[in-house]
ZADO-1210 file (C-alpha; in nm, 4 decimals, padded with zeros to 6 digits):
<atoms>
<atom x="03.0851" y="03.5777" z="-03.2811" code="UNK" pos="1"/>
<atom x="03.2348" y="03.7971" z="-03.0421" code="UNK" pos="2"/>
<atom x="03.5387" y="03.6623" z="-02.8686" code="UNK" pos="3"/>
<atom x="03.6543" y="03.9621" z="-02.6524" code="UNK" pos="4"/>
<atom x="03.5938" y="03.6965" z="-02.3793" code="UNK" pos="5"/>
<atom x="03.5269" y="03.3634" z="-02.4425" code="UNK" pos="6"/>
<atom x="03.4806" y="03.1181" z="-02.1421" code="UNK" pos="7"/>
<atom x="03.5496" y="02.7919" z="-02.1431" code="UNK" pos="8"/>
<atom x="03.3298" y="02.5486" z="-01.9532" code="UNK" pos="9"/>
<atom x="03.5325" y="02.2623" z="-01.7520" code="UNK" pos="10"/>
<atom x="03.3725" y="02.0414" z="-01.5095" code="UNK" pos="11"/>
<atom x="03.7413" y="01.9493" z="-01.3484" code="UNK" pos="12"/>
<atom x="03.8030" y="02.3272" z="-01.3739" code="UNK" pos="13"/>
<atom x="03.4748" y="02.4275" z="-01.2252" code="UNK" pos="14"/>
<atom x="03.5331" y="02.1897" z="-00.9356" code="UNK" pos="15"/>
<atom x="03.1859" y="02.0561" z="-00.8803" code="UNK" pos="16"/>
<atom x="03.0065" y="02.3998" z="-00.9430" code="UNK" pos="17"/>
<atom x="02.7124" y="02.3077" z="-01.1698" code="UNK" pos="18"/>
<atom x="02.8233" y="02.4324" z="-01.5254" code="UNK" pos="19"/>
<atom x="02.4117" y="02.5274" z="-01.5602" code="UNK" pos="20"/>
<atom x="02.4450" y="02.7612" z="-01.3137" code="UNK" pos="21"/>
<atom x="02.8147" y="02.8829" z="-01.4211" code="UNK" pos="22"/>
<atom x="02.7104" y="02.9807" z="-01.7552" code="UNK" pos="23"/>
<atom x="02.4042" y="03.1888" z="-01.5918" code="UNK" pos="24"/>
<atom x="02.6625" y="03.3491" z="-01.3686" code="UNK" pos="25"/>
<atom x="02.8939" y="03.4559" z="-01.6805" code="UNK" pos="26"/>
<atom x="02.6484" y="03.5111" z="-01.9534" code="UNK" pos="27"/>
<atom x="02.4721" y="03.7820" z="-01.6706" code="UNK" pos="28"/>
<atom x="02.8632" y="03.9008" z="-01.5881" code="UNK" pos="29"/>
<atom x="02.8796" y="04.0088" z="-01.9673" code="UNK" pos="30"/>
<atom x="03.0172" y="03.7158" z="-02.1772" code="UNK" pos="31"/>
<atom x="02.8658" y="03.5916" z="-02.5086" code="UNK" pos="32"/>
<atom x="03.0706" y="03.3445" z="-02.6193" code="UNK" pos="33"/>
<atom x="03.1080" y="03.0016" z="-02.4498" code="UNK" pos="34"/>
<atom x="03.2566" y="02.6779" z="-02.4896" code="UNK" pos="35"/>
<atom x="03.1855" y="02.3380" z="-02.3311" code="UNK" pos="36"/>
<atom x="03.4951" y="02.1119" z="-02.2602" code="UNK" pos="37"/>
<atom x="03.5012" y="01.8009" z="-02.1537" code="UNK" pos="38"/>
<atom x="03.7887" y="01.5509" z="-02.1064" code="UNK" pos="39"/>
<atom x="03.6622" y="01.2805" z="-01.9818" code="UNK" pos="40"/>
<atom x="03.2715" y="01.2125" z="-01.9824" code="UNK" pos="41"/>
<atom x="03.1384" y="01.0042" z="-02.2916" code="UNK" pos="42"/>
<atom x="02.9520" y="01.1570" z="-02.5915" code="UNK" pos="43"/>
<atom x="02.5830" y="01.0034" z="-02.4741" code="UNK" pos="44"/>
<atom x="02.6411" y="01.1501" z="-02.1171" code="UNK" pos="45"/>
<atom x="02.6905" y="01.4749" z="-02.2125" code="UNK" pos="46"/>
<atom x="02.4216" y="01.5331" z="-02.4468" code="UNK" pos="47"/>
<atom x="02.1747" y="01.6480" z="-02.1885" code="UNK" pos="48"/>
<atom x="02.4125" y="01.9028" z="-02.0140" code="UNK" pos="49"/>
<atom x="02.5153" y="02.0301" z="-02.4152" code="UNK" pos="50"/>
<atom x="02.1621" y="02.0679" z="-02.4622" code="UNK" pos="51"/>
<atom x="02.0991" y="02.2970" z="-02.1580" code="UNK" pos="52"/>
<atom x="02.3825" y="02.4983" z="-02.2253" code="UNK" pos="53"/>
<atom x="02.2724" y="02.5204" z="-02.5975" code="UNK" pos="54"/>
<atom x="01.9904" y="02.6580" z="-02.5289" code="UNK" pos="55"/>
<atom x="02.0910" y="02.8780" z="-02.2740" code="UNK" pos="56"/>
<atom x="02.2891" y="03.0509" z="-02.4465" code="UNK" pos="57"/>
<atom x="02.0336" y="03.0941" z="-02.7614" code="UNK" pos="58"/>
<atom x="01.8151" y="03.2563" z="-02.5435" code="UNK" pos="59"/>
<atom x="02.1213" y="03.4755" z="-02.4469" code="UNK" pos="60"/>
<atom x="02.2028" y="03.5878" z="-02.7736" code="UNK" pos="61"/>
<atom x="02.5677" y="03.3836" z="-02.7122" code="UNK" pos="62"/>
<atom x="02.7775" y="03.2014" z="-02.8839" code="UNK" pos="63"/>
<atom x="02.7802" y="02.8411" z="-02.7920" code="UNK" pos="64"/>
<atom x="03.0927" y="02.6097" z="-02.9036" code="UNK" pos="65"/>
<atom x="03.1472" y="02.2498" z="-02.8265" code="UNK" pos="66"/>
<atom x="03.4850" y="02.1550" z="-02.7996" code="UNK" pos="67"/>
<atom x="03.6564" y="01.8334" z="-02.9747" code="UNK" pos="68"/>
<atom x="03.3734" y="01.6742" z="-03.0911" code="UNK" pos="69"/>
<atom x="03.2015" y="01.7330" z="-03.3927" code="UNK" pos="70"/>
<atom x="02.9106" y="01.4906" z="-03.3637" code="UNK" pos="71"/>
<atom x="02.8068" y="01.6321" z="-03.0329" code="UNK" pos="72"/>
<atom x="02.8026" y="01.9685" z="-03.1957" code="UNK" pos="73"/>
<atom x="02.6067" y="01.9270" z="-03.4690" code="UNK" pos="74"/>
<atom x="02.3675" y="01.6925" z="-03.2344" code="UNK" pos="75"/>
<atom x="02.3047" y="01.9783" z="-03.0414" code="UNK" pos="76"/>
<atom x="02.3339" y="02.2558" z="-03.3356" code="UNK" pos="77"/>
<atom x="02.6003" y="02.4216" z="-03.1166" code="UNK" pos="78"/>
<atom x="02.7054" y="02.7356" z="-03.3358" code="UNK" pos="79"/>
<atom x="03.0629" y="02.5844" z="-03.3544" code="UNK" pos="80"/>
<atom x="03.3164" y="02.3352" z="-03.2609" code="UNK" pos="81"/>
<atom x="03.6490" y="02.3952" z="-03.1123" code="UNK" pos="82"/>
<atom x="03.9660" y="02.1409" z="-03.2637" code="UNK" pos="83"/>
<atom x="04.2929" y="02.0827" z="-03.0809" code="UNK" pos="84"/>
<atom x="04.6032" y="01.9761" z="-03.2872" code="UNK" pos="85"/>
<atom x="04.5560" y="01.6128" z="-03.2145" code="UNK" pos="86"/>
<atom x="04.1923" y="01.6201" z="-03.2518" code="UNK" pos="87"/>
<atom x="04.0315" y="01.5490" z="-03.5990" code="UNK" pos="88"/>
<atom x="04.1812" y="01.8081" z="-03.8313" code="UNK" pos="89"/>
<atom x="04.0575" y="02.0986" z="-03.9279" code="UNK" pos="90"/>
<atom x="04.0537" y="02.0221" z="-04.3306" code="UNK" pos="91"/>
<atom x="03.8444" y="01.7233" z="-04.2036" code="UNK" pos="92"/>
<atom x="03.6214" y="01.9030" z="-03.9857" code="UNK" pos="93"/>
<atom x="03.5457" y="02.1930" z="-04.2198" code="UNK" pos="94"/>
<atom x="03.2824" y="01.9520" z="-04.4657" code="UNK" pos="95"/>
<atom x="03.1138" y="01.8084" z="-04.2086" code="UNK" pos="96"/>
<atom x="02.9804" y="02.1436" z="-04.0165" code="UNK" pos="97"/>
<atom x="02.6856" y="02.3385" z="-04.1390" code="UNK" pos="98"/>
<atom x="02.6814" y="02.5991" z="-04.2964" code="UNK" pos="99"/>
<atom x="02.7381" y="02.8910" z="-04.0900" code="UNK" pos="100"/>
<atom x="02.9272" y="02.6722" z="-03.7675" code="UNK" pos="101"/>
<atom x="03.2329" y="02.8038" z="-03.6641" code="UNK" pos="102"/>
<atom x="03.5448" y="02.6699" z="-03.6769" code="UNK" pos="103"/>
<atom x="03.8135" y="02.7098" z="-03.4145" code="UNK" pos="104"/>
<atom x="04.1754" y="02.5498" z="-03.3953" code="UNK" pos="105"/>
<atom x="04.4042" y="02.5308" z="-03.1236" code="UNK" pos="106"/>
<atom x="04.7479" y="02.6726" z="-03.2445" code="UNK" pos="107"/>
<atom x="05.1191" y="02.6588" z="-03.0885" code="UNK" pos="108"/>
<atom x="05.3280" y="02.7519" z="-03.4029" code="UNK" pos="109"/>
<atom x="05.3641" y="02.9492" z="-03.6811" code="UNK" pos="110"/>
<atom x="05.3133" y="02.6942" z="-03.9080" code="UNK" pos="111"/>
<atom x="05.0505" y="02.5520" z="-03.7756" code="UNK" pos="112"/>
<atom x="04.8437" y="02.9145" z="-03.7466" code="UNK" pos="113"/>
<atom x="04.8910" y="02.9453" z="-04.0853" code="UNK" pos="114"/>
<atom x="04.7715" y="02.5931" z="-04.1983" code="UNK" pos="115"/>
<atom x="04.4580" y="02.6617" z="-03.9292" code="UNK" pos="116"/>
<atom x="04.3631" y="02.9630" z="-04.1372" code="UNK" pos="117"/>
<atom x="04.4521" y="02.8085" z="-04.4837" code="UNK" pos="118"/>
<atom x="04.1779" y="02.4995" z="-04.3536" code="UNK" pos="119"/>
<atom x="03.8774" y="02.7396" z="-04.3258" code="UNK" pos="120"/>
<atom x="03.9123" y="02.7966" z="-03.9335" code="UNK" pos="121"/>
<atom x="03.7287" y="03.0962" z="-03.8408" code="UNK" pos="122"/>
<atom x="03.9451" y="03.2411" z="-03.5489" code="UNK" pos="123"/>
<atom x="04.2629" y="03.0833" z="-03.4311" code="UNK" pos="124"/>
<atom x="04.3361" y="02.9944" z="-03.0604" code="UNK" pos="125"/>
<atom x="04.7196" y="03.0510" z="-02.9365" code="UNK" pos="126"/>
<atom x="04.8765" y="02.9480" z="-02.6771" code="UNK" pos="127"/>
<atom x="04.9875" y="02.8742" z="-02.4115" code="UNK" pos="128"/>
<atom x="04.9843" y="03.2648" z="-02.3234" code="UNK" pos="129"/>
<atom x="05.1138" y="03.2009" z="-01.9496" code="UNK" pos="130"/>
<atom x="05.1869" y="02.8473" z="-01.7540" code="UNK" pos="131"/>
<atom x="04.8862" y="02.7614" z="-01.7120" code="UNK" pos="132"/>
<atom x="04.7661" y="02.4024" z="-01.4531" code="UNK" pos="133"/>
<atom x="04.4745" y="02.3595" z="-01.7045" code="UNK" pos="134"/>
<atom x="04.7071" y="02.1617" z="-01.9246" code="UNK" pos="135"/>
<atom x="05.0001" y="01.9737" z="-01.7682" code="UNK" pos="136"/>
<atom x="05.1773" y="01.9257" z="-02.1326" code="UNK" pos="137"/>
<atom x="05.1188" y="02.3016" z="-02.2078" code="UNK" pos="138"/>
<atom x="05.3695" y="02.4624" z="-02.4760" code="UNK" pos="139"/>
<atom x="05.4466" y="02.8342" z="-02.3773" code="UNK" pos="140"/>
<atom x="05.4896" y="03.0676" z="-02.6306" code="UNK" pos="141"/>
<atom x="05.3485" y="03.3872" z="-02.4969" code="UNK" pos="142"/>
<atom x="05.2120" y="03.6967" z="-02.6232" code="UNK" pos="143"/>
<atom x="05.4867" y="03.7667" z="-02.8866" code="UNK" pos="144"/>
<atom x="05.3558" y="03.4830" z="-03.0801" code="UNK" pos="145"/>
<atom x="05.0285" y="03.6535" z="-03.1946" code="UNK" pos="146"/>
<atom x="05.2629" y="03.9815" z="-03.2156" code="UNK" pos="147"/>
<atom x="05.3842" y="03.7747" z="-03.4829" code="UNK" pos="148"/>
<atom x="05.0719" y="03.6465" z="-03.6493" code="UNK" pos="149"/>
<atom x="04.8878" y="03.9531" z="-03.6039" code="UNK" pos="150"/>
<atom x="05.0032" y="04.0856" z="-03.9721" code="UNK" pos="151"/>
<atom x="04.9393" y="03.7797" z="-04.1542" code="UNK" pos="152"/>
<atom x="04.6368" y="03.6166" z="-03.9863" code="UNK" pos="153"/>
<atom x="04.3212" y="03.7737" z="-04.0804" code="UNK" pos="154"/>
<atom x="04.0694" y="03.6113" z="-03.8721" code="UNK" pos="155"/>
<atom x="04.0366" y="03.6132" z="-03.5586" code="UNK" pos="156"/>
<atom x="04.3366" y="03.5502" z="-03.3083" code="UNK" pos="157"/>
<atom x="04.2366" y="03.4419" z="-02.9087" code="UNK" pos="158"/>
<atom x="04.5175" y="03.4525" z="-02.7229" code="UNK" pos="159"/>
<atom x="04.4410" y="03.1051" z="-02.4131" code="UNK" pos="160"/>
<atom x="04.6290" y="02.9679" z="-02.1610" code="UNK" pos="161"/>
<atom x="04.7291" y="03.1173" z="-01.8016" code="UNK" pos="162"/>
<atom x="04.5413" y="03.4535" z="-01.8734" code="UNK" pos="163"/>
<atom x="04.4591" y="03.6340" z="-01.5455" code="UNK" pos="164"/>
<atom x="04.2769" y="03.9743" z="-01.4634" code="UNK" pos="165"/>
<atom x="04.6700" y="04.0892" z="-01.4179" code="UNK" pos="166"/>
<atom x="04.8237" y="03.9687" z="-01.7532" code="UNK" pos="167"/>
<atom x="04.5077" y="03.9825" z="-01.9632" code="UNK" pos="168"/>
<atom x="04.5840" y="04.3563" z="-02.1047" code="UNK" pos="169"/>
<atom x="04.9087" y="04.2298" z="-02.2242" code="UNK" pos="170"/>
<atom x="04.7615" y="03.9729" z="-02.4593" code="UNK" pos="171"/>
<atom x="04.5007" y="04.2508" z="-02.5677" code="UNK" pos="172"/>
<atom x="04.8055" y="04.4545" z="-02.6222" code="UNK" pos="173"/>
<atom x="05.0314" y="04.2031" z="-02.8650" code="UNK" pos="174"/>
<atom x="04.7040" y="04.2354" z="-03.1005" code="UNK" pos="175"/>
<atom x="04.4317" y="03.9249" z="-03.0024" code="UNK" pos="176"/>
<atom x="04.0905" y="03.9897" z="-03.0568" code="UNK" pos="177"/>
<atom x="04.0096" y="03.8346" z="-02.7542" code="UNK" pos="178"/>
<atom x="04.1170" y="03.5854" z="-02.4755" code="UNK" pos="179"/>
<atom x="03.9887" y="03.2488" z="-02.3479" code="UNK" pos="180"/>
<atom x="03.9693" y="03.1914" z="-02.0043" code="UNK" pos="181"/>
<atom x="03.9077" y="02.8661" z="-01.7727" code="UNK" pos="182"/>
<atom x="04.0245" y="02.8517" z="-01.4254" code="UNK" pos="183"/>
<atom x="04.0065" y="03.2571" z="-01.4016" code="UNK" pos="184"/>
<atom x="03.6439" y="03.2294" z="-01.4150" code="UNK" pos="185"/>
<atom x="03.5257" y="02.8686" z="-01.3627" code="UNK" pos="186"/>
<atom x="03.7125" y="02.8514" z="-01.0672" code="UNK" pos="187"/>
<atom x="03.6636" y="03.1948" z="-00.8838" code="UNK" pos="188"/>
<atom x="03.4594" y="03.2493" z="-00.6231" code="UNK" pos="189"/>
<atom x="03.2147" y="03.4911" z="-00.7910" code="UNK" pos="190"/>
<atom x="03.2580" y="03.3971" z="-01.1791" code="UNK" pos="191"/>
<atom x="02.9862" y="03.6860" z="-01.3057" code="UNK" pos="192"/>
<atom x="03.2116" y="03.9429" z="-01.1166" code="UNK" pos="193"/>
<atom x="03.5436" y="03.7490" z="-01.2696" code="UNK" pos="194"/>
<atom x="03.3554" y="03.7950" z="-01.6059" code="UNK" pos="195"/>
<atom x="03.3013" y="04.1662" z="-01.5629" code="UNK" pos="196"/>
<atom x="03.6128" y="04.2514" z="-01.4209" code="UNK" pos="197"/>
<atom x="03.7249" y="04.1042" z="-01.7441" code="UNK" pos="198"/>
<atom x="03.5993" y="04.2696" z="-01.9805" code="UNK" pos="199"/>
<atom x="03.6709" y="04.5846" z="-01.8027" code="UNK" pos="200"/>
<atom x="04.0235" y="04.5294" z="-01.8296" code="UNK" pos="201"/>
<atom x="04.0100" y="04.4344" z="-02.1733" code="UNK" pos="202"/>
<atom x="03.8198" y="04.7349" z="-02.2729" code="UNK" pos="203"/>
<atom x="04.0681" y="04.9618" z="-02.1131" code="UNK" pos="204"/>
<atom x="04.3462" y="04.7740" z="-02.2780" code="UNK" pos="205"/>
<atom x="04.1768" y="04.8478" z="-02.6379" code="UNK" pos="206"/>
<atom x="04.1084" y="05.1917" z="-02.4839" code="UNK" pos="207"/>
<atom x="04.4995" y="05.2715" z="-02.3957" code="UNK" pos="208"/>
</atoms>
């Protein structure tokens, strides 16, 4: 798992690019760890498209999470699933993966960082970083929150929500291991160059 950069596939993001050829575009632009959202389509219908991507990124050497649902993950033998907070929990989710799957949780507090880590999660998402149109109900709490994890939380904190080429190296700064992107990439007119530029900036952040 490397989440320096972790992109998160959105059809409503993407708006109407073919996700097959998005996660071409950022796996050649540098990424290796993905994620496949979807909000709205059912389970059955998005087998085929989880599929592709699964194997996509195989060949790729990436990282390939499914987000919310477990079943769909271990169907396709994604290398993880992604939980929200009012998704099924993470002490629920943790027995049912195989061995090896990853385990991310969506975080907006403290407390509930803490209890992500404590339930076997394997890194810890926080946010929201920035505002951020992704998520309507977003809770902003900015980079100071994984300031304030940072000394406790031992796996791996990605710092999502808002995050931009120009605010990126300030959420590298307040100590995430990486960031998690949507819109900045899935929307942007060239998303392998948005990926690069990316990771440029991040690695100058870690380099300052």
């Amino acid at each position: 798992m490397d989440p320096t950069l972790y992109v998160v596939l959105d059809r409503t993001a993407a708006r109407g690019r073919d996700l097959d050829d998005l996660l071409a575009a950022v796996i050649d632009g540098g990424c290796r760890m993905v994620q496949l959202r979807e909000k709205e389509w059912p389970s059955g219908r998005l087998l085929p498209l989880a599929r592709r991507l699964r194997e996509r990124c195989r060949r790729a050497g990436a990282t390939f999470v499914v987000n919310d649902r477990v079943d769909l993950a271990l169907a396709v033998e994604a290398d993880g699933v992604h939980v929200g907070q009012e998704d099924l929990p993470a002490k629920v989710s943790r027995p049912l993966l195989r061995a090896g799957m990853l385990l991310g949780v969506s975080t907006h507090t403290v407390e509930q960082a803490r209890a992500a880590r404590d339930d076997g999660a394997d890194y810890v998402a926080v946010g929201s970083m920035f505002a951020t149109a992704t998520k309507p109900d977003f809770q902003l709490v900015g980079p100071a929150l994984i300031r304030k994890l940072r000394a406790e939380i031992r796996v791996s904190l990605v710092g999502i929500g808002g995050i931009t080429h120009d605010n990126v190296a300030e959420v590298v700064r307040a100590g995430a291991d990486g960031v998690a992107v949507i819109s900045a990439v899935c929307a942007a007119p060239d998303p392998a160059a948005a990926t690069r530029r990316f990771l440029d900036v991040i690695g100058n952040a870690r380099a300052a």
